[in-house]
N, C-alpha and C positions, 0 to 999 in steps of 0.2 A: 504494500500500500504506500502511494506518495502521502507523505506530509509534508507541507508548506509551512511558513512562519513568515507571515508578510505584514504590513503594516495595510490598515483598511484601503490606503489608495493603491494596493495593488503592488505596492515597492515589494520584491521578495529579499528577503534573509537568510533564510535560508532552507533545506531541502532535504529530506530525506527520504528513502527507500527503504524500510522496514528497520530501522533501527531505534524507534521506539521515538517516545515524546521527552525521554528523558533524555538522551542522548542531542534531541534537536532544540530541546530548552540550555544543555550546556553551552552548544554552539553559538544559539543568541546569546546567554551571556557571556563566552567568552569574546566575543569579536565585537557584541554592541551595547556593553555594559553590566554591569550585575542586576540594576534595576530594571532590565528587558523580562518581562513577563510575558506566557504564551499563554491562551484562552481560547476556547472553541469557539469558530464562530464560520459563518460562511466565506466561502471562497469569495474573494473581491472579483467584480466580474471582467476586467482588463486578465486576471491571472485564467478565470476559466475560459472563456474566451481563447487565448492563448492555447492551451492546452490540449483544448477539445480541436483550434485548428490543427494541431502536431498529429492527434490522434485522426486527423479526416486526410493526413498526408502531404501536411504543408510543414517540410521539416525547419523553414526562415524561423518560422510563427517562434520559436523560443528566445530568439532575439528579439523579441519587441516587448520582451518582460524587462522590464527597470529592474535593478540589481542593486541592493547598497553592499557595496564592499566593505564591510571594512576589517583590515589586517597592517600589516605591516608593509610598506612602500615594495618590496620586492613579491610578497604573497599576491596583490594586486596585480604587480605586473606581470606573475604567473597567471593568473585567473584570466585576467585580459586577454591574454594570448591563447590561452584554450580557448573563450569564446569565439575565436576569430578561428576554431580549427573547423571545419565545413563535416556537418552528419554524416555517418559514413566514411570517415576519413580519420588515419591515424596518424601520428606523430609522436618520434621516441623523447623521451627527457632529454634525449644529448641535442637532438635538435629546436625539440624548446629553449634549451639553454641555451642555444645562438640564438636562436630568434629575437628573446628580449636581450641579448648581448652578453653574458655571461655566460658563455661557452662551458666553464670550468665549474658552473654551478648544478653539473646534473643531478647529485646528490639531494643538492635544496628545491630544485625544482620538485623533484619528487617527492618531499614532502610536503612541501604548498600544495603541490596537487591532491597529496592524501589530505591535507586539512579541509582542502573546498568546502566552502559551507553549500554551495550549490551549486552542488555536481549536475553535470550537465549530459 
């Protein structure tokens, strides 16, 4: 089951794939404060919108979801750069790590990447 943590207008936070609510309330608060509380409520409709178009075969539709980032200046510009990797399409950490320029950082890439708050 997806779980989302967005903010009513739709900004998402973050994301998860079956790893519970506990897990996806640490994530909000580690990345967007300790006072980020998560609450049941309906999907904002920009986020379902979105989703339902991914799920009808428009795989763009994920990029038109707002994202707040927030990590560390380098986690960001990891994240950034996956979003820019096209559905269907892979790319190793060593080449991520050129890509935002730090060729030598394939290590940390790959943990930015495991931290994603929303995995894509």
């Amino acid at each position: 089951m997806l779980q989302l943590a967005s903010h009513e207008d739709g900004v998402l936070h973050a994301a998860s794939w079956d790893r519970g609510v506990a897990s996806l309330q640490r994530d909000v608060a580690h990345f967007h404060g300790l006072n980020a509380r998560l609450c049941r409520g309906r999907t904002p409709d920009v986020l379902a919108a979105a989703l339902e178009a991914y799920a009808d075969g428009d795989l763009a539709a994920l990029d038109r979801i707002a994202i707040a980032l927030a990590g560390t200046p380098f986690q960001r510009r990891v994240w950034e750069a996956l979003r820019g990797i096209p559905p269907g399409s892979t790319l190793s950490y060593a080449a991520l790590a050129r890509r935002i320029g730090h060729p030598a950082a394939i290590r940390a890439v790959g943990h930015a990447n495991g931290s994603n708050p929303v995995p894509r």
